[in-house]
DOTI-426769 format. One line per 3 residues: their letters; for each residue x, z negated, y of C-alpha. Coordinates in nm, 4 decimals, m for minus. Each point is the difference from the previous one (the first is absolute). Example, Ala and Ser with C-alpha at 12.3 -4.5 7.8 and 13.67 -1.06 7.14 Angstrom:
2
as> 1.2300,m0.7800,m0.4500 ~ 0.1370,0.0660,0.3440
//
This chain:
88
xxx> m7.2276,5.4319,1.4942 ~ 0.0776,0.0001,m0.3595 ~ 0.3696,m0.0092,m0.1062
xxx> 0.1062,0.3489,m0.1628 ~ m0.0253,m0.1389,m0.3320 ~ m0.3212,m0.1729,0.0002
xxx> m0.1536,0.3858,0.1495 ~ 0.1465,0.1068,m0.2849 ~ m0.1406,m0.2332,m0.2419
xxx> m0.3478,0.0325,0.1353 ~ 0.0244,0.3755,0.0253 ~ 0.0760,0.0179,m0.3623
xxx> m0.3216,m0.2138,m0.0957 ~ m0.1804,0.2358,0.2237 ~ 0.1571,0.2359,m0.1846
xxx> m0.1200,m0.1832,m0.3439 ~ m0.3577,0.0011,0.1267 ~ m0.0573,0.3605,0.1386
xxx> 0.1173,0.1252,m0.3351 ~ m0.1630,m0.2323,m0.1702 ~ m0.3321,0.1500,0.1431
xxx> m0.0651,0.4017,m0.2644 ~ m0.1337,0.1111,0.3614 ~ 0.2083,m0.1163,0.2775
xxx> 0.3503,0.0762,m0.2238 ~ m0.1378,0.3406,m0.0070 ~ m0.0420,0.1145,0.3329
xxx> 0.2993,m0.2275,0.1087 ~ 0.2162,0.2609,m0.2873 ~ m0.1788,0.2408,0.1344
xxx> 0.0773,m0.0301,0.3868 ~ 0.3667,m0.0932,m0.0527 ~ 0.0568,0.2571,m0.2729
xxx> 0.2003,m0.2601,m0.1838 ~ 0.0424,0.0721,m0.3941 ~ m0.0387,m0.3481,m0.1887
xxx> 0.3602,m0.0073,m0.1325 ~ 0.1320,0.0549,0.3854 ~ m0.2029,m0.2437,0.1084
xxx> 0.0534,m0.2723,m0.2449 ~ 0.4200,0.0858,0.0787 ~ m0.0728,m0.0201,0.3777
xxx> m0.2218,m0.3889,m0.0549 ~ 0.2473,m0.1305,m0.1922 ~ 0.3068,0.0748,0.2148
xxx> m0.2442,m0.1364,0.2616 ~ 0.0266,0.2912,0.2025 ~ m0.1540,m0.0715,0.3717
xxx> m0.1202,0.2598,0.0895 ~ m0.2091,0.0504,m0.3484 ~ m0.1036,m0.3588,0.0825
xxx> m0.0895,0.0728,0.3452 ~ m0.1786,0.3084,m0.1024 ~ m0.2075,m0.2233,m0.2622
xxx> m0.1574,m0.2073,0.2897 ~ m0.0510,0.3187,0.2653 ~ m0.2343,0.1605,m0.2418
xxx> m0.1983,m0.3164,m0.0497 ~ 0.0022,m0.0285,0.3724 ~ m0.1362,0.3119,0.0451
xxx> m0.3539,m0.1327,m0.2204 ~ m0.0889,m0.2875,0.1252 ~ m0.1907,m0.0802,m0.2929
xxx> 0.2879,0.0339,m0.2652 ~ 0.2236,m0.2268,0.2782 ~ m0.2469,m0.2563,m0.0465
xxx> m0.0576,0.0130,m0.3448 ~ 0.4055,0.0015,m0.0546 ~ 0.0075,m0.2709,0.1950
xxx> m0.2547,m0.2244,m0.1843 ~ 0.1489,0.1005,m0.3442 ~ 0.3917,m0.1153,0.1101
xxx> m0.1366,m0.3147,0.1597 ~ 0.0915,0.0910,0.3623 ~ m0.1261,0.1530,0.3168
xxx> m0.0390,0.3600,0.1238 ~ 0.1954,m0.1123,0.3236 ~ 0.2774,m0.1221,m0.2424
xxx> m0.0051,0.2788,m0.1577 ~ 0.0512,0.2373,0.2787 ~ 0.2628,m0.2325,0.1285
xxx> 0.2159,0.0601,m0.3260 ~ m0.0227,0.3414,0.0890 ~ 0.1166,m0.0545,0.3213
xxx> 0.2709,m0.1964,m0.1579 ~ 0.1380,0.2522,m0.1874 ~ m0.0130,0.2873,0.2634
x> 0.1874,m0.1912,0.2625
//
């Protein structure tokens, strides 16, 4: 299992990529409810549970956890260990 600070760093590049995708940063604003400036506060105070959240919406589309993956140079099963990481 990832240390608490490497979750964190590859939640935030997870982070990078899902908003760096017009479509995905949409509906991931639009699930969460998250204004831009809050979460932009919340990323850089590397807030957990905002990280956590980041990589429980990808898991729940397969496709975007893949994609995510492939774009931060790392695995879906890493990813979803970060998570893990960061809940526990």
């Amino acid at each position: 299992m990832p240390t608490t600070n490497d979750a964190a760093v590859l939640a935030l590049a997870a982070l990078a990529a899902t908003l760096a995708d017009e479509r995905r940063a949409r509906r991931f604003l639009d699930l969460t409810g998250l204004e831009v400036e809050e979460l932009r506060n919340r990323a850089i105070t590397g807030d957990k549970a905002l990280l956590a959240a980041v990589i429980a919406f990808l898991e729940n589309h397969e496709p975007d956890l893949v994609a995510v993956a492939e774009a931060v140079g790392t695995t879906s099963a890493a990813l979803v260990a970060a998570r893990a990481g960061l809940e526990g």
